[in-house]
N, C-alpha and C positions, 0 to 999 in steps of 0.2 A: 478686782484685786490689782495693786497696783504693781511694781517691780520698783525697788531704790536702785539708787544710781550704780551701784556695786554690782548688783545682780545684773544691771541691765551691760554693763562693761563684760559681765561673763559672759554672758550670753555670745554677745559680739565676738569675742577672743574667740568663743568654743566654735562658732560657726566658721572661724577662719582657719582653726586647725585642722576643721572634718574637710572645708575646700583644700587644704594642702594637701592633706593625707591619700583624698583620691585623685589627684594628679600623680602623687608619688606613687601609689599603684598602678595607673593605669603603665605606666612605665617598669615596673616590674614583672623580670621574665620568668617563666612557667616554676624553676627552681625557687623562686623566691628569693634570687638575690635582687641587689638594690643598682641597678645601671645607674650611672652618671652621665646624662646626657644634654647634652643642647638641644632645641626641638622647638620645633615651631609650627602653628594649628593651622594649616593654611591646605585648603581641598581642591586638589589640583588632578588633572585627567592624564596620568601618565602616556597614554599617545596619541595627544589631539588630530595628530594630522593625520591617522590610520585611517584608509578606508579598509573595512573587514573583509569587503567582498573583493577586494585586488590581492589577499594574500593566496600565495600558490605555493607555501613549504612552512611546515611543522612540522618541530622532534621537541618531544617531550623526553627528558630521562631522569630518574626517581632512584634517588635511592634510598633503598626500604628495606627496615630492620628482619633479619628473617623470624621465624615463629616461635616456638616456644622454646624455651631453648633448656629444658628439662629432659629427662630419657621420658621416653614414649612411658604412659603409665600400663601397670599388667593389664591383658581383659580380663576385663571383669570385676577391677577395683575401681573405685569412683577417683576423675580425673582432681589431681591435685588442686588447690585452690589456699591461698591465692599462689601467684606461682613466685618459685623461689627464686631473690633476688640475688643478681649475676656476684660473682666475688671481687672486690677490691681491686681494679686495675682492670678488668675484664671488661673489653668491650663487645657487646652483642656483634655477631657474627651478619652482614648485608648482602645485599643482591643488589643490581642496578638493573634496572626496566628502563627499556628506551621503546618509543612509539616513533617512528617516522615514515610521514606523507607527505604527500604533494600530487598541485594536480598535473592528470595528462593533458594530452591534445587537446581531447576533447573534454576538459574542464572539471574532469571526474577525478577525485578523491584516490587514488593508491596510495600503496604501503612499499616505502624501501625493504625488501628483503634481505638485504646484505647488510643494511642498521639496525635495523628494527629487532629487538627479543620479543616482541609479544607475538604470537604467529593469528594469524586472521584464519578464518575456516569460512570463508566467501565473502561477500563484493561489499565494500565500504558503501555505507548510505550518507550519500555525497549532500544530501539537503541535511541531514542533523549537524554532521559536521560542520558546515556552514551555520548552520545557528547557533553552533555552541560558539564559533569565531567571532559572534557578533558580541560577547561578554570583552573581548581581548578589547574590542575597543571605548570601553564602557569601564574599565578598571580605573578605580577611582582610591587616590591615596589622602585622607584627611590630616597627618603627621608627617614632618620629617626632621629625622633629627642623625645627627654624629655622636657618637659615644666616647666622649671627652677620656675614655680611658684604653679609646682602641680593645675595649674587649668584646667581639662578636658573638663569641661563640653565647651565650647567654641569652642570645636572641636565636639561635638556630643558622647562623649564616657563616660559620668558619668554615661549614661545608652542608652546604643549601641542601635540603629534599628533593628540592623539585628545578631541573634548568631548563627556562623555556628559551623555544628560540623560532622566530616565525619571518618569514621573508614575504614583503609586497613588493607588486609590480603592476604600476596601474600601465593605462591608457594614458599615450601622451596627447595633450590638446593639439593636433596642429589640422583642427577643420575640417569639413568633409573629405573624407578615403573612398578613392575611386571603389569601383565597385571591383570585385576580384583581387583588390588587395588587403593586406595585412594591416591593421592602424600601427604607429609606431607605438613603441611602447619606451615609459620613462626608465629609469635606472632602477634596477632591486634595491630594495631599502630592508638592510636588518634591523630585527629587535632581540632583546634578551631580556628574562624579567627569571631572577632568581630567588625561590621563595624558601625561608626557614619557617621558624616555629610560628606557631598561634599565640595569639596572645591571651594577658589572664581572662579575660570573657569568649575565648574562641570565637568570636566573630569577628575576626583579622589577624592577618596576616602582616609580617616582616619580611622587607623584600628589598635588593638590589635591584636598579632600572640599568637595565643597559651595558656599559662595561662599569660606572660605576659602582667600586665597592667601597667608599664610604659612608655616604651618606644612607641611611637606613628609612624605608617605605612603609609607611603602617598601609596598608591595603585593606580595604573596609569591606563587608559581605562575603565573607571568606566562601560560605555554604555554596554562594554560586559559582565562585572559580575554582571551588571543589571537583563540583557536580560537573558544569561544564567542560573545563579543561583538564586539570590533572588527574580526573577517572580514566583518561582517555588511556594510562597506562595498563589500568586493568581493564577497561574492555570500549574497544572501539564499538560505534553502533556500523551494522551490519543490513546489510538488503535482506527482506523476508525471504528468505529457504520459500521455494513455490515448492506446490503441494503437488502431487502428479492428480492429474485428472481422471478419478471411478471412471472407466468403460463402462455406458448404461447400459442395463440387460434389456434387451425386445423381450415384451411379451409376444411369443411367435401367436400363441393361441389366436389373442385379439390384440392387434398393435394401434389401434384407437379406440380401446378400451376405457382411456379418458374423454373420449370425443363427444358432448350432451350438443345434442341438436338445437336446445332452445341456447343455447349460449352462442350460435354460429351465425356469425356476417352475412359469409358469402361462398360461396366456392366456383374453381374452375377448372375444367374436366378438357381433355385437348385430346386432341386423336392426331397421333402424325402421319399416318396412314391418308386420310382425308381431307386434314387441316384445317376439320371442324373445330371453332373455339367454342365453348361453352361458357357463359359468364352469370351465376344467378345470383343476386343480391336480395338483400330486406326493403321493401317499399319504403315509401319513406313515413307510412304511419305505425308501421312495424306489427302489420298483419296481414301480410302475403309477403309472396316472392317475385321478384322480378327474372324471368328468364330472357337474357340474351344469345342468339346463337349465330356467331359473325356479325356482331355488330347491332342486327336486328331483332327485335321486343317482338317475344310469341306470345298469344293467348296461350296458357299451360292449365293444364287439370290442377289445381291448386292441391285438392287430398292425395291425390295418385304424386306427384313432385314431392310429398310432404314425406308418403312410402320409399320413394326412389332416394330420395338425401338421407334418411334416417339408416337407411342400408350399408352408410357410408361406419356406421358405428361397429358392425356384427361382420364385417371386412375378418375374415380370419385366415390363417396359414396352418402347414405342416409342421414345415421344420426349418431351420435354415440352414444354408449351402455353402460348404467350404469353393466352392469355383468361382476363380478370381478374375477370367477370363468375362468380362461383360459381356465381348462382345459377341462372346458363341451363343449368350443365351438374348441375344435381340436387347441388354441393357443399355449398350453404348451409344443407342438411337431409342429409348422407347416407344414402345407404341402407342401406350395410351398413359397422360398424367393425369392424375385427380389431386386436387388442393384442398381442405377445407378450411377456414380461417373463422377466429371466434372473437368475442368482447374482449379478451384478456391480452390481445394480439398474437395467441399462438395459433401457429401453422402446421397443419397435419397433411402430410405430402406420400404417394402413393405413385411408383412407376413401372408399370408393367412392361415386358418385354417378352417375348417369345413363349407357348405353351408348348406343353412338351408331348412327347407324338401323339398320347392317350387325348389328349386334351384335359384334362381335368384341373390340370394346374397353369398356374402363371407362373414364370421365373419376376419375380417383385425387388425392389430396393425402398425401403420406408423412411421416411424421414433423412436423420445423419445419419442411419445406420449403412455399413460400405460393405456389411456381407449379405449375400442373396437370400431372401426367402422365398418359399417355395407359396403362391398365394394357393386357396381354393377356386377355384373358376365358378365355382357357383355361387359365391357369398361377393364376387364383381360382377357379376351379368346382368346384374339390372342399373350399375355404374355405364356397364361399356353399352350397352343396348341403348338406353338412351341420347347419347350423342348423334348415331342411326334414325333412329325414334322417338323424338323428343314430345314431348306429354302434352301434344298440343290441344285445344278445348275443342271440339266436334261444334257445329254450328246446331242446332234445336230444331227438330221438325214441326212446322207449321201444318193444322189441317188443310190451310190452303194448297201450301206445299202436295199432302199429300195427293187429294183432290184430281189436283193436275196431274199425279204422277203416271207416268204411259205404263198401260198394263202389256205385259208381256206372255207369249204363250208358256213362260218358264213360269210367270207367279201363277196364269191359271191352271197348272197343271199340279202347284202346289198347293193350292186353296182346294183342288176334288180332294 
């Protein structure tokens, strides 16, 4: 199908009025009036020479419509909708929120209290802060233009939403700084970036740079200098609230009650009374144990050592002991520690000190835990005996051996 000359001139014309037409709206403000502007498409970085991480002072101040501005509706009736619009000459009733920080000494993020309305309920999280700062100097204006009829307010700027205002102060260059002193530092340098309305696609913003109030800023990606910057009114980010730490309960009964023998390395048993060390390890084919005791490798009873570690599980107590006094019960020096250590890297720790007149018990401290318990004396005695006694292998009677062995009138008197 062809198109004649006539059709094809329409065509042309028609395509050139839809390009006017959405020029002439991109420039029309949220009311749908029609601004007369000069304006020029040119995408320019409003504060090239910002370094973000030299700013040390932000106050945001906002000001924001307040809520509904209807009587509260009765309980129990469904809330009005949509809501009734303000009367002829009535202007909605505002509040001004201001945010201002700056860092301390030590490079950390506070809050003016004597500026600032928004009240903090703990410690500014000085790294978010610093990320959202990295937006300020990334604000990027595609538009600018003057409005050939001096009327702002159309655009939101005869009295901006949002007044920012941020102070840098780098490092001056001047060459290596002795050591214990201070670098100099260049001049503060203010900024101001005052923003009104959104424009008809909400994805930008109209804005004053500086003390410029002329000339008008289309500012582009509005969502981020949203999100990052002017939320900062209603809520700064904050340090994680720490959580107080569960006190763990002992199991008095059996406090290595999670303790499995096949899962264990090694352990080390110390006597300070002596100052035998005891050191048993896994072979290195991972079917025996190595016994060291001071240094020195014993032949040990491999099944009887296997009884004596496994003992270290069935370890049980009374009760545990309000007395905080260590040192009355032989704690503050123990007498004997036992260690045992497993694949997973935990460490199960055992120190006894002083029993008490009966004998029957140990005064004990297990693990972290800092109050006493009372051990059994008889579910460690084959821990503490061994250090004394250690499981060494008996050498094998030969009949040679025995042959030669010198008779005594004690064995012939046992053989009648």
């Amino acid at each position: 199908m062809r198109l004649n000359r006539n059709s094809a001139i329409f065509i042309a014309l028609l395509a050139v009025v839809i390009i006017v037409s959405m020029i002439f709206l991109q420039d029309t403000d949220n009311n749908g009036d029609t601004p007369n502007v000069e304006a020029t498409a040119e995408t320019i970085q409003l504060f090239p020479e910002l370094s973000e991480t030299s700013i040390t002072a932000l106050t945001i101040t906002e000001q924001r419509e307040v809520g509904d501005m209807r009587p509260t509706p009765i309980a129990g009736n469904p809330t009005l909708e949509p809501p009734t619009p303000l009367p002829d000459g009535v202007e909605p009733e505002t509040t001004t929120e201001i945010i201002s920080i700056s860092k301390n000494e030590s490079g950390l993020w506070v809050a003016d209290e004597a500026t600032s309305t928004v009240t903090l309920d703990g410690t500014i999280d000085s790294t978010a802060i610093d990320n959202s700062l990295r937006n300020l100097g990334a604000v990027v204006s595609n538009r600018q233009f003057t409005p050939s009829d001096g009327d702002y307010s159309q655009y939101g700027l005869d009295e901006p939403a949002f007044d920012i205002t941020f102070t840098e102060q780098s490092v001056a260059e001047t060459g290596v700084v002795a050591e214990g002193e201070e670098p100099a530092m260049n001049e503060p340098v203010d900024y101001r970036l005052r923003i009104g309305d959104r424009t008809i696609g909400e994805n930008s913003y109209y804005a004053f740079l500086n003390d410029d109030t002329e000339t008008i800023y289309v500012i582009t990606n509005a969502s981020t200098l949203q999100n990052s910057i002017l939320n900062l009114t209603n809520r700064v980010p904050l340090e994680p609230t720490a959580v107080p730490t569960t006190a763990p309960v002992l199991n008095v009964p059996a406090p290595f009650s999670a303790f499995v023998l096949t899962n264990a390395t090694g352990f080390t048993l110390t006597s300070e009374a002596t100052g035998d060390v005891v050191e048993i390890t896994r072979s290195d084919d991972n079917t025996s144990w190595v016994y060291t005791q001071n240094g020195e490798e014993l032949d040990v009873q491999q099944e009887f050592l296997q009884i004596l570690l496994n003992s270290f599980s069935t370890i049980s107590g009374i009760q545990q002991s309000s007395v905080t006094d260590l040192a009355s019960l032989g704690l503050d020096t123990p007498a004997y520690t036992f260690e045992a250590r497993t694949v997973d890297g935990t460490s199960y720790t055992l120190q006894l000190g002083d029993q008490d007149p009966t004998g029957a018990i140990y005064y004990g401290l297990v693990d972290q835990f800092d109050s006493v318990v009372l051990i059994d004396a008889n579910s460690v005695v084959l821990l503490v005996d061994m250090l004394a006694n250690p499981p060494i292998l008996e050498p094998e009677m030969t009949p040679e051996a025995t042959e030669g062995a010198e008779i005594t009138p004690e064995a012939t008197e046992d053989s009648e």
